[in-house]
C-alpha positions as CSV (number, residue, x, y, z in Angstrom):
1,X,96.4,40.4,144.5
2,X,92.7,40.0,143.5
3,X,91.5,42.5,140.9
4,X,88.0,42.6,139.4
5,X,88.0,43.6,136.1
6,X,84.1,45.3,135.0
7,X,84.0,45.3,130.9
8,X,80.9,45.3,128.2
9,X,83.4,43.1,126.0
10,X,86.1,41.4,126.0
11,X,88.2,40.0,123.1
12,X,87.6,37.0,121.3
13,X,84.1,36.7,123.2
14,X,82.8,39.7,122.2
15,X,84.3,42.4,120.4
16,X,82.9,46.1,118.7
17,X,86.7,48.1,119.4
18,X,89.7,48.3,121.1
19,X,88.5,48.2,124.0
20,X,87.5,44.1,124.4
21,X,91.1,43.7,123.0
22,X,92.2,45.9,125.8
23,X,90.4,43.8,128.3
24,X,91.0,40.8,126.9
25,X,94.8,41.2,126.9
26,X,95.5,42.5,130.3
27,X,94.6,40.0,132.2
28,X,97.2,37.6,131.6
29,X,100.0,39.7,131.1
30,X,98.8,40.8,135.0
31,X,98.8,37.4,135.9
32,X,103.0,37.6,135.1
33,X,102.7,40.6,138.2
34,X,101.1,37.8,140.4
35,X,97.9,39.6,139.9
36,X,95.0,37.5,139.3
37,X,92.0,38.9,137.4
38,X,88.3,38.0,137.2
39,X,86.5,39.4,134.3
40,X,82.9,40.1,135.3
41,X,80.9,40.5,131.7
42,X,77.4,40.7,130.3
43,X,75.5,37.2,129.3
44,X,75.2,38.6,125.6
45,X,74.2,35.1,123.2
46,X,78.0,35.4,121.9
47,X,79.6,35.0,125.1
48,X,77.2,32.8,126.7
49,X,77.1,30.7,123.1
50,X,81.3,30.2,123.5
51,X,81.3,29.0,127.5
52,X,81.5,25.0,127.3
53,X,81.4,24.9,131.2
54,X,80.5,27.3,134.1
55,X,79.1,27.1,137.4
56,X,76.5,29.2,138.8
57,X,78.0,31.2,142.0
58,X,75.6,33.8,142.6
59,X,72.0,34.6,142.2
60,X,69.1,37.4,142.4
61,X,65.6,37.6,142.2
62,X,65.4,40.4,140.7
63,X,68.2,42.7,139.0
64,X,66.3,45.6,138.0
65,X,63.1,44.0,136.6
66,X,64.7,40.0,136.3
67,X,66.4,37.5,137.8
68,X,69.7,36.8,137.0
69,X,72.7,34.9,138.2
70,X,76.5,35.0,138.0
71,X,78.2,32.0,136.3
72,X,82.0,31.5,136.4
73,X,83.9,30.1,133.7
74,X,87.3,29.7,132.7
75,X,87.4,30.5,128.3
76,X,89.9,31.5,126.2
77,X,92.8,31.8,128.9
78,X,89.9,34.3,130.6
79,X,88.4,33.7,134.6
80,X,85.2,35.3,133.4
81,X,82.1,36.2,136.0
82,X,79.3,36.3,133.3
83,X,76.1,38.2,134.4
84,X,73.3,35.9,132.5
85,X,70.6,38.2,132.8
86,X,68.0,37.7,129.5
87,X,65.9,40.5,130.4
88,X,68.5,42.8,129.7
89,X,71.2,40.9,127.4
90,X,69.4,38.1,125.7
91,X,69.5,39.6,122.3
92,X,71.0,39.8,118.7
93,X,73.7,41.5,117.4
94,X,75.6,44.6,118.7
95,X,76.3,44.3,122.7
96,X,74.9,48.3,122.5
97,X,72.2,48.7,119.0
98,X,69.3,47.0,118.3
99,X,67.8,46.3,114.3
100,X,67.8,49.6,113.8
101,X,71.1,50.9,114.4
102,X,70.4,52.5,117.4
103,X,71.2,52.7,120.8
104,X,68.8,49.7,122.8
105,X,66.5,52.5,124.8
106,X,67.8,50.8,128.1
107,X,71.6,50.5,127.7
108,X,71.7,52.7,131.0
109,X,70.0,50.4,133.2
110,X,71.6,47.2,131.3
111,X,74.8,48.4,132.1
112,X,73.7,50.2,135.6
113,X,73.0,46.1,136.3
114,X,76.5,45.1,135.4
115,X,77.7,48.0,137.6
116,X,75.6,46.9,140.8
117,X,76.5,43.2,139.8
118,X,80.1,44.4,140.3
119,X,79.4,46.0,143.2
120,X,77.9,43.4,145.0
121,X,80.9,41.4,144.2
122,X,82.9,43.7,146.0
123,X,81.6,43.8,149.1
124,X,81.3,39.6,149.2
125,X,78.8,38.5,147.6
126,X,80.7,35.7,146.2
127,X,81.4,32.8,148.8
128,X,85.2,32.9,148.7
129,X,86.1,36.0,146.4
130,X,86.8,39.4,148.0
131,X,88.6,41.4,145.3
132,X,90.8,44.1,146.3
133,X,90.4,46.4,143.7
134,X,87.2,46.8,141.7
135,X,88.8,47.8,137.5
136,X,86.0,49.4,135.6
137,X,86.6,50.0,132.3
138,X,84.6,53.3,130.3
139,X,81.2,54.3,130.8
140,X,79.5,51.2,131.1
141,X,81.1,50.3,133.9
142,X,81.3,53.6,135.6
143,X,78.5,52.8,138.1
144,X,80.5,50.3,139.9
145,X,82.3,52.6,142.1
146,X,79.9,54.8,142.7
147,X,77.5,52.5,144.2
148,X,80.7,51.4,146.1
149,X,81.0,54.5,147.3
150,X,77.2,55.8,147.9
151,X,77.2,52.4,150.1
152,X,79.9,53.1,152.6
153,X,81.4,50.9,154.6
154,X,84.4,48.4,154.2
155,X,84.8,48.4,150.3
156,X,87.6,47.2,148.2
157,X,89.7,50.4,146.1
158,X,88.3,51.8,142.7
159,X,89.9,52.4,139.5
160,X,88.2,53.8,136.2
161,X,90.4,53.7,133.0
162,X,88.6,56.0,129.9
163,X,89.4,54.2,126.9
164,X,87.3,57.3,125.2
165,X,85.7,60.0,126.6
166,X,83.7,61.3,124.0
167,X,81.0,58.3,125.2
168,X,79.8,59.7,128.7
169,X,76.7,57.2,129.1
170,X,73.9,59.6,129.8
171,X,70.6,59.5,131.0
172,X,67.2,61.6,132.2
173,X,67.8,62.6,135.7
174,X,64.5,60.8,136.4
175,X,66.2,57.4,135.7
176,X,67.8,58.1,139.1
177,X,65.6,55.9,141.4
178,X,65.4,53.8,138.5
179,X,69.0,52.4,139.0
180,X,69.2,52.7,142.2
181,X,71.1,55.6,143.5
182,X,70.4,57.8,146.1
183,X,68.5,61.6,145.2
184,X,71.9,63.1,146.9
185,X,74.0,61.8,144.1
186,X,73.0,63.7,141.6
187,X,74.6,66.7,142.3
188,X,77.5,68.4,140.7
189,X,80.0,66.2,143.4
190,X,78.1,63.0,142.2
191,X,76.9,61.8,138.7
192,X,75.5,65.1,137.5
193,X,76.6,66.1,134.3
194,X,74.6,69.3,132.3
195,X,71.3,68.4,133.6
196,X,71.5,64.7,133.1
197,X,73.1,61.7,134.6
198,X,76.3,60.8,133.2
199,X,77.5,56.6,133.8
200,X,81.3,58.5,133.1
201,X,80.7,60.8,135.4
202,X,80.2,59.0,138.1
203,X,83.2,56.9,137.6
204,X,85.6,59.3,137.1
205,X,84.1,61.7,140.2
206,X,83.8,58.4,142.4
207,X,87.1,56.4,142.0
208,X,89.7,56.4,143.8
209,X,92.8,56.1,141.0
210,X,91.6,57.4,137.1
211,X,94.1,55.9,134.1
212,X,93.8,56.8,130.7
213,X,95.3,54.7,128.2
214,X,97.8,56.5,127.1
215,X,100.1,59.7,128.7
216,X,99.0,62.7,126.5
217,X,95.6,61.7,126.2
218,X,95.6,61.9,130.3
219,X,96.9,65.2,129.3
220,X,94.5,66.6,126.7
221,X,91.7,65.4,128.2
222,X,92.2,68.3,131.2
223,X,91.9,71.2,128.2
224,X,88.9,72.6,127.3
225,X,89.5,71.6,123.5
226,X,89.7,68.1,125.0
227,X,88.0,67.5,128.0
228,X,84.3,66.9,126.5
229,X,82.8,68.7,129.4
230,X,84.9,66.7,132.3
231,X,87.6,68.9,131.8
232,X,87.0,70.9,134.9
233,X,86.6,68.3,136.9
234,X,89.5,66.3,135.4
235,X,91.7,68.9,136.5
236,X,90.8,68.4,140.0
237,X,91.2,65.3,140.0
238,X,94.8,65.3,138.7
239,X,96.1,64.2,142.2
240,X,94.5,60.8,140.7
241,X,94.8,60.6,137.2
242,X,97.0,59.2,135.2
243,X,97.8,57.8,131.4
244,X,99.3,54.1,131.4
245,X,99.5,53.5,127.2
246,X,98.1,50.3,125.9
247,X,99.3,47.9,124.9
248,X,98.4,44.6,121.9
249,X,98.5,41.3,121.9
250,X,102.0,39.9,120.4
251,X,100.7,36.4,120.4
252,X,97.8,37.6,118.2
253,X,99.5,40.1,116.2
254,X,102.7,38.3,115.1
255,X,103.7,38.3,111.6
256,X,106.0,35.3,112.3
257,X,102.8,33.4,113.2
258,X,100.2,35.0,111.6
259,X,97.6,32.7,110.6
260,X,95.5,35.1,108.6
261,X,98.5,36.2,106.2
262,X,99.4,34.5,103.2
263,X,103.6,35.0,104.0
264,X,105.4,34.9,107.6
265,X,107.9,37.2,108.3
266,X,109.8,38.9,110.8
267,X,112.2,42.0,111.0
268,X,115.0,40.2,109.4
269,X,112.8,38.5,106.9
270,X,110.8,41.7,105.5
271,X,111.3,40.8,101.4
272,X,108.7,37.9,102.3
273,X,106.4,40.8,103.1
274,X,105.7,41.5,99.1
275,X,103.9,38.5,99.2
276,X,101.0,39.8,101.5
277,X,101.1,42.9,99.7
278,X,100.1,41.2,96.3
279,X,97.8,38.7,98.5
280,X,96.2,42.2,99.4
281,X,95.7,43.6,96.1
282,X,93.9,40.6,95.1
283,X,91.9,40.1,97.8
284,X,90.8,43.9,97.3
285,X,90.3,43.8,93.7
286,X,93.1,46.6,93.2
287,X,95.8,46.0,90.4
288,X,98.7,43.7,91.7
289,X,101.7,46.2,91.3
290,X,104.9,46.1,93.8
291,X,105.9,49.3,93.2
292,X,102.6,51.5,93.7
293,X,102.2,52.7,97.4
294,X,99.2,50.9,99.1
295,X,98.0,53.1,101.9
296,X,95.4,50.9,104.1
297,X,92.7,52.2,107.0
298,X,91.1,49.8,109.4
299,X,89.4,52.3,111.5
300,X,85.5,53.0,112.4
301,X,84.9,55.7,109.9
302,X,83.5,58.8,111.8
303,X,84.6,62.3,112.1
304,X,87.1,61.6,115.0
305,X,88.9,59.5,113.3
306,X,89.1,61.8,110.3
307,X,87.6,60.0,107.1
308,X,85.8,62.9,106.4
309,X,89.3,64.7,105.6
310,X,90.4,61.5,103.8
311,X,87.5,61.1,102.1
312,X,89.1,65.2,100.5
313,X,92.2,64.0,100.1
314,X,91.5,61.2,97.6
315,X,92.4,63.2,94.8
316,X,96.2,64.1,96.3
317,X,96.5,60.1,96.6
318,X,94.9,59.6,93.2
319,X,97.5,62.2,92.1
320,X,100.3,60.5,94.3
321,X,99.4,57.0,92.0
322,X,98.8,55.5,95.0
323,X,96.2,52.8,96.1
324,X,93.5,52.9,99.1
325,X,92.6,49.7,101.1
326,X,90.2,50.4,103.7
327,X,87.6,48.4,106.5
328,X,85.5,49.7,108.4
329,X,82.0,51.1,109.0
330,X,80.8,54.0,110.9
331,X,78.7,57.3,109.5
332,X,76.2,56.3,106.9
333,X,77.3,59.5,104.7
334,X,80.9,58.4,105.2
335,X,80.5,54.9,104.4
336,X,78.5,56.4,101.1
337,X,81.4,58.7,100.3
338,X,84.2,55.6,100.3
339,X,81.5,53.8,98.3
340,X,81.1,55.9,95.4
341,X,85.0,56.3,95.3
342,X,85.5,53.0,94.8
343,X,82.6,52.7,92.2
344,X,84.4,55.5,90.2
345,X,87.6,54.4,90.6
346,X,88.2,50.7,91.2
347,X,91.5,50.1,90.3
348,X,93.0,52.8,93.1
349,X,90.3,52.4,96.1
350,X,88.3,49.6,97.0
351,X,86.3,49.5,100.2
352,X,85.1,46.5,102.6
353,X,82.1,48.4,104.9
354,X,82.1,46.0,108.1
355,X,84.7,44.6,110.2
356,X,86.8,41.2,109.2
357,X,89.3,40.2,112.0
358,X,91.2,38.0,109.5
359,X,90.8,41.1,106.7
360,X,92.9,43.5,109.8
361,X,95.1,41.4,110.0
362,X,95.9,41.0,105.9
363,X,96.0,44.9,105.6
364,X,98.4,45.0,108.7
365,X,100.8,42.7,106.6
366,X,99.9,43.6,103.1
367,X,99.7,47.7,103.5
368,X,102.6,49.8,103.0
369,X,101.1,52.4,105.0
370,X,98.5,52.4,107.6
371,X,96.2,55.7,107.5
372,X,95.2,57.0,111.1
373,X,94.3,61.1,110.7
374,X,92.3,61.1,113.6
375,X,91.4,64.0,115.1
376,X,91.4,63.0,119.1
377,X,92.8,59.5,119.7
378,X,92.8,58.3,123.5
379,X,95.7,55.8,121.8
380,X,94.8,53.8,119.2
381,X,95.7,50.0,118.7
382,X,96.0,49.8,114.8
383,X,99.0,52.0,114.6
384,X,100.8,49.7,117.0
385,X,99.5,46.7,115.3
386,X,101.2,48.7,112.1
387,X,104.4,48.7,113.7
388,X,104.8,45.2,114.5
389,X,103.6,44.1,111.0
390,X,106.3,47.1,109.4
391,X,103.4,49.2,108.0
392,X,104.8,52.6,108.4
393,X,101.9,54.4,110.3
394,X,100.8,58.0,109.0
395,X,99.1,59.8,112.1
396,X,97.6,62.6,113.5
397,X,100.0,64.0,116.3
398,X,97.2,63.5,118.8
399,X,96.9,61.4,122.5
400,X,98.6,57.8,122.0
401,X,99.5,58.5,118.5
402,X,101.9,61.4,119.4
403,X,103.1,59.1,122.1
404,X,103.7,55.9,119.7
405,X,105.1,57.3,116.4
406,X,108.2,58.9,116.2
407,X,108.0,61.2,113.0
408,X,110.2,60.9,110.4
409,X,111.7,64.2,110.1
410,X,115.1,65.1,109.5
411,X,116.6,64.5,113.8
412,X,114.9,61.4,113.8
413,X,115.8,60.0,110.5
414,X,119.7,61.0,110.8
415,X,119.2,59.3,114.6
416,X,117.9,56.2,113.2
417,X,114.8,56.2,115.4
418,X,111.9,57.2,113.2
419,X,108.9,55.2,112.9
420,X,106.6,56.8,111.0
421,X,104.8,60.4,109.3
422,X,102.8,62.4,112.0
423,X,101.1,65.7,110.8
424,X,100.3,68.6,113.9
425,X,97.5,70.7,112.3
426,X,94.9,68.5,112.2
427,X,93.5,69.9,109.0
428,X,92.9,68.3,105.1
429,X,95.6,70.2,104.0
430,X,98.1,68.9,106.5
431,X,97.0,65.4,106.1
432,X,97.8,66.1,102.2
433,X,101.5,67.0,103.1
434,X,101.5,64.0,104.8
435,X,100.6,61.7,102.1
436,X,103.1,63.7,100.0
437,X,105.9,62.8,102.8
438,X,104.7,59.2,103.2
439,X,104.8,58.7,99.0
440,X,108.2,60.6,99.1
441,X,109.8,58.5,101.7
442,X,108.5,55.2,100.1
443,X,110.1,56.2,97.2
444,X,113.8,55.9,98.7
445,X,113.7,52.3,99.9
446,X,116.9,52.1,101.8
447,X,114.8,55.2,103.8
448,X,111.4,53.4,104.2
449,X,113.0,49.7,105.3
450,X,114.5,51.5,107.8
451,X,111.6,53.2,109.4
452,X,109.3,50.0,109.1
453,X,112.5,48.1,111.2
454,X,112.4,50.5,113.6
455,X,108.7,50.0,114.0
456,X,109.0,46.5,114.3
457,X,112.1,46.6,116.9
458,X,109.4,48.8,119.6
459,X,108.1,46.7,122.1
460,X,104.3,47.5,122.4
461,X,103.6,44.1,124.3
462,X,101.5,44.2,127.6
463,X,104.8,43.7,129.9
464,X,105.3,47.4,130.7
465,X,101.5,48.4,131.2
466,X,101.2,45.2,133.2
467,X,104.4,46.5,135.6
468,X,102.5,50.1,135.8
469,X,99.0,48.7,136.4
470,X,100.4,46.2,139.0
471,X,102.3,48.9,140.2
472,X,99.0,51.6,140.4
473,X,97.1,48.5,142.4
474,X,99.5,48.2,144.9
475,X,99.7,51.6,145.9
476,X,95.6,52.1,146.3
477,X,95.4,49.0,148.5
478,X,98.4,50.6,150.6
479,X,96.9,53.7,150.5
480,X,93.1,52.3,151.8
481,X,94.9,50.0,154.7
């Protein structure tokens, strides 16, 4: 089976979130379902900077005000189609901001390119390579089965996956022409969305199977609360939709093998896990002390993932005598708020503001808690990342965190299946009984071992996705014959 996967990013190329780890994941464990991916991607410097050898496979004059051309590659275990277009990708930095932090003005026709790009590739345009389902992944690849589908014909079957779908991809309805689609698509049956035109939209009205990436997410995301305006037409599309959770890397994130951590360990070996918590401390600048609580967040730090109610509960986990390890980056005023904490108080909270893929990984193994409050979560990768590493996760009971953590209330505890602290009202208050319930449980260690070995026994690998995925592609293609 031939599946074209359509991504901004994909991990270790280029990564901002979850998603390129998503992407970058998949693929191989679908190659173990005898599905064989192709990952078409943008030419950004990083990606094109790490190819040692590709092949130019298809070209075009001009690609919405450029030429460009398709190179395939084979790089980090990856069949990548890269789109090497400089007009649109040749430039520093973020995949989506320029120097200034915000959005590049043309990110809708840069990614409306890697869309049509797909398309094309769909119907042929690669001597040899027909794919027989076209994968697009969030809203920047959203376009690709709509201009399947606005071109008729013989066309290979659709699937959209939202990774989030608070980020619609919008744009003036006058960029219509621009990006070539016809003046009947934008309609409410089309890529219409509140006066504009929505790259999410499009996908998720156009393709023929919808996943989310994790079941309650699917779930939520058909409620008014939750739907971010696609509610309505979510719910009409249920026929379609469904939530297939994600999965992580256990090559990558394997504390037996870790590279990044300064002790290996494994369920069976989980004193040797001291080490990386005192590794952690020091690294941090906090005092090295085995018996204070170390709560860590690796998290972008925004309102949906709740720092702004962390940032008010500082004083419960000052109170608590416990310590706070966090990276990330996100809202200015939130990234000011974690600074000034850690100013005032440096022996209980100390901050890294950025990203440090060899810093996640340290916190995953040094922690004894991972912090994830976050108010919507389509499913979150750190908490399962937490697992595997026996960080006990303390979550929001929301999308792919209410379908990953088992709470550690009194059932689950006496059943011998809990794997971490979820709180339901998603309020400051209820994350500060949560805290409370975390400290309280890590002070009973027979208790807390427990938990973070039945975390590490769950099998969050790729294989079961995979099966579901493999399984979702085989029914569109007998569905279209």
């Amino acid at each position: 089976m031939r599946v074209l996967s359509v991504t901004s990013e994909v991990f270790p190329l280029v990564k901002t979130g979850g998603l390129a780890d998503v992407t970058g994941a998949l693929p191989p464990a679908l190659a173990r379902e005898d599905v064989k991916v192709r990952t078409l991607i943008p030419g950004y410097p990083v990606v094109s900077g790490a190819i040692d050898r590709a092949r130019t496979v298809y070209t075009e004059a001009d690609l919405f005000g450029g030429k460009a051309r398709v190179l395939a590659a084979r790089q980090a275990g990856l069949d990548l189609l890269v789109l090497d277009a400089p007009h649109l990708y040749e430039r520093p930095g973020n995949p989506y901001l320029g120097p200034d932090g915000r959005d590049w003005p043309d990110n809708v026709v840069r990614f409306a390119a890697l869309a049509r790009v797909a398309a094309d590739i769909g119907c042929g345009a690669l001597k040899g390579y027909v794919p027989e389902v076209v994968h697009s992944h969030d809203w920047q690849a959203g376009l690709a089965p709509a201009y399947l589908h606005y071109r008729g014909g013989s066309r290979p079957g659709t699937v959209m996956t939202v990774h989030n779908l608070a980020f619609s991809g919008r744009a003036p309805r006058e960029q219509l022409a621009e990006i070539g689609l016809p003046p009947q698509s934008y309609a409410i049956d089309g890529v219409e969305f509140h006066g504009t035109i929505s790259l999410l939209k499009a996908g998720l009205w156009s393709a023929d199977r919808i996943t989310t990436v994790s079941p309650t997410y699917s779930e939520e995301i058909r409620t008014e609360a939750a739907g971010m305006g696609f509610d309505g037409l979510l719910r009409a599309r249920s026929g379609v939709l469904s939530g297939i959770l994600n999965g992580i890397d256990v090559d990558v994130w394997n504390p037996a093998s870790d590279p990044f951590i300064e002790a290996r360990y494994d369920r069976t070996t989980l004193t040797r896990r001291a080490a990386n918590k005192s590794a952690l401390q020091t690294r941090m600048g906090l005092p090295r002390d085995a018996a204070i609580p170390l709560f860590g967040v690796i998290s972008r730090l925004t309102w949906q993932k709740g720092m702004d109610m962390l940032l008010a509960c500082l004083p419960v986990l000052r109170a608590l005598g416990a310590q706070l390890a966090l990276v990330g980056t996100g809202d200015p005023e939130v990234e000011a708020g974690f600074r000034a904490a850690a100013m005032a108080e440096p022996d209980w909270v100390r901050c890294v503001i950025g990203y440090d893929e060899a810093l996640a990984h340290m916190m995953q193994a040094g922690v004894d808690a991972l912090l994830v409050p976050s108010r919507f979560e389509p499913c979150g990768l750190t908490q399962l990342c937490a697992l595997r590493y026996g960080a006990v996760p303390v979550v929001a009971r929301v999308g792919g965190l209410a379908d990953t953590v088992i709470d550690a209330n009194a059932a689950a505890l006496a059943s011998g299946v809990a794997t971490g602290v979820q709180f339901v009202s998603i309020t400051t208050p209820a994350l500060g009984v949560a805290l409370r319930r975390a400290v309280g449980l890590y002070r009973d260690p027979p208790t807390w071992q427990a938990i973070q070995e039945n975390g590490m026994a769950a099998d969050f690998s790729w294989r079961g996705p995979a099966r579901q995925f493999a399984a979702l592609y085989r029914e569109l293609i007998a569905a279209r014959a």
